[in-house]
C-alpha positions in Angstrom: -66.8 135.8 105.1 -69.5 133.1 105.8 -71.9 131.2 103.5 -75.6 133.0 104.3 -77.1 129.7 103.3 -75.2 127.4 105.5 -72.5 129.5 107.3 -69.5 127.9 105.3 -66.1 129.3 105.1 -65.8 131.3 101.8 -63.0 131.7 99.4 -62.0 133.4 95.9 -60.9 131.1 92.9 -61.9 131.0 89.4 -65.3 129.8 88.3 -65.9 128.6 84.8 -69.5 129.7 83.8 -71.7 127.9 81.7 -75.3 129.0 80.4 -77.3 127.0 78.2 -74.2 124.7 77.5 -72.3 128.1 76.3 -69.2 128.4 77.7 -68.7 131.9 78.8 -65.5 131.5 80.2 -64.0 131.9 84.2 -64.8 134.5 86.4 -63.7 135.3 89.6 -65.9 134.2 92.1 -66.3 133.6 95.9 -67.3 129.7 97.2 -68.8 128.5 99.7 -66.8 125.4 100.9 -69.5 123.4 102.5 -72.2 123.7 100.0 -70.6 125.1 97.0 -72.6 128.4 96.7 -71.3 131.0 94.3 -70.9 134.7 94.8 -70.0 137.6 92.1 -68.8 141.0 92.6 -71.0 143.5 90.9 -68.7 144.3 88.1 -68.2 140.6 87.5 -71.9 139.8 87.2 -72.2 143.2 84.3 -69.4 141.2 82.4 -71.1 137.7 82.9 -74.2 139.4 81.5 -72.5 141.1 79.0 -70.6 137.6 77.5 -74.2 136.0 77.7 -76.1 138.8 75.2 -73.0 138.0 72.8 -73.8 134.8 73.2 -77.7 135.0 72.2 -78.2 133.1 75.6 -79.6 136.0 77.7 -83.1 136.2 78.2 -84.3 133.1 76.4 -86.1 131.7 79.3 -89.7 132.7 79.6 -93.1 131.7 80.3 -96.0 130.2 78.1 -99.4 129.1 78.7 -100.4 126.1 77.5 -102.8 125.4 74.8 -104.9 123.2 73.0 -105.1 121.2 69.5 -107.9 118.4 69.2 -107.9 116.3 72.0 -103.5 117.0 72.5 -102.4 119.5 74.9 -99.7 122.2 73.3 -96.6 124.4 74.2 -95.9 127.2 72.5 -92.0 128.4 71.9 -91.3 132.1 71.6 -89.0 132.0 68.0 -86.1 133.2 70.0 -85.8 130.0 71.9 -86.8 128.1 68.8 -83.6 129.6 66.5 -81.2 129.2 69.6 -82.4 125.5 69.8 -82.4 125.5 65.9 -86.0 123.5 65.9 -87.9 123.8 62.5 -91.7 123.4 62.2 -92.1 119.3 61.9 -89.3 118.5 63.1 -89.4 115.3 65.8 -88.9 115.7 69.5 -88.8 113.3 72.1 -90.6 114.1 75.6 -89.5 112.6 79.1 -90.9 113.2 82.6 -88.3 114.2 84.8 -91.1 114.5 87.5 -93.8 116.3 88.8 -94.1 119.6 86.7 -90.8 119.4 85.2 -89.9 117.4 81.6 -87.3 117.3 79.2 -87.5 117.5 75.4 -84.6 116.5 73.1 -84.6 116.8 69.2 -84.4 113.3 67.6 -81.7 112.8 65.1 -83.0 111.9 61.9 
């Protein structure tokens, strides 16, 4: 079997599967040797998904529109998100650029 990205040799091992920084555990997998792609059997990706909705990681991404306070700009956090990250109304954040369009946020230990 060949990589449809780059054509690489593929082959089956063990994957360990992290979302969110939850470790769901290993799955079996096939990798690409070249550039490392990962493939799932159907069954395997139902069980990944399953592990990730007993986790409270599945579905927390989603999309926002961004608003307005004085002269600030604002985004809003569906509460979801907020509970997983266990942010509280007040609490301090700090906000890097990690490039065009893209930034990170990490809570500041008090």
């Amino acid at each position: 079997m060949k990589c449809i990205h780059c054509k690489g040799q593929i082959e089956g091992k063990k994957v360990r599967v992290v979302e969110l920084g939850v470790d769901l555990g290993e799955f079996d997998a096939y990798v690409c040797q070249s550039c490392g792609e990962e493939y799932y059997a159907g069954d395997v990706v139902r069980e990944i998904q399953r592990k990730e909705k007993e986790a409270g990681v599945w579905g927390l991404s989603s999309t926002t529109k961004i608003g307005e306070s004085g002269n600030a700009l604002m985004i809003r956090l569906t509460k979801r998100l907020a509970e997983f990250m266990k942010l509280k109304k007040g609490q301090e954040v700090q906000i890097e650029p990690q490039g065009p369009g893209q930034f990170l946020v990490k809570v500041v230990e008090s």
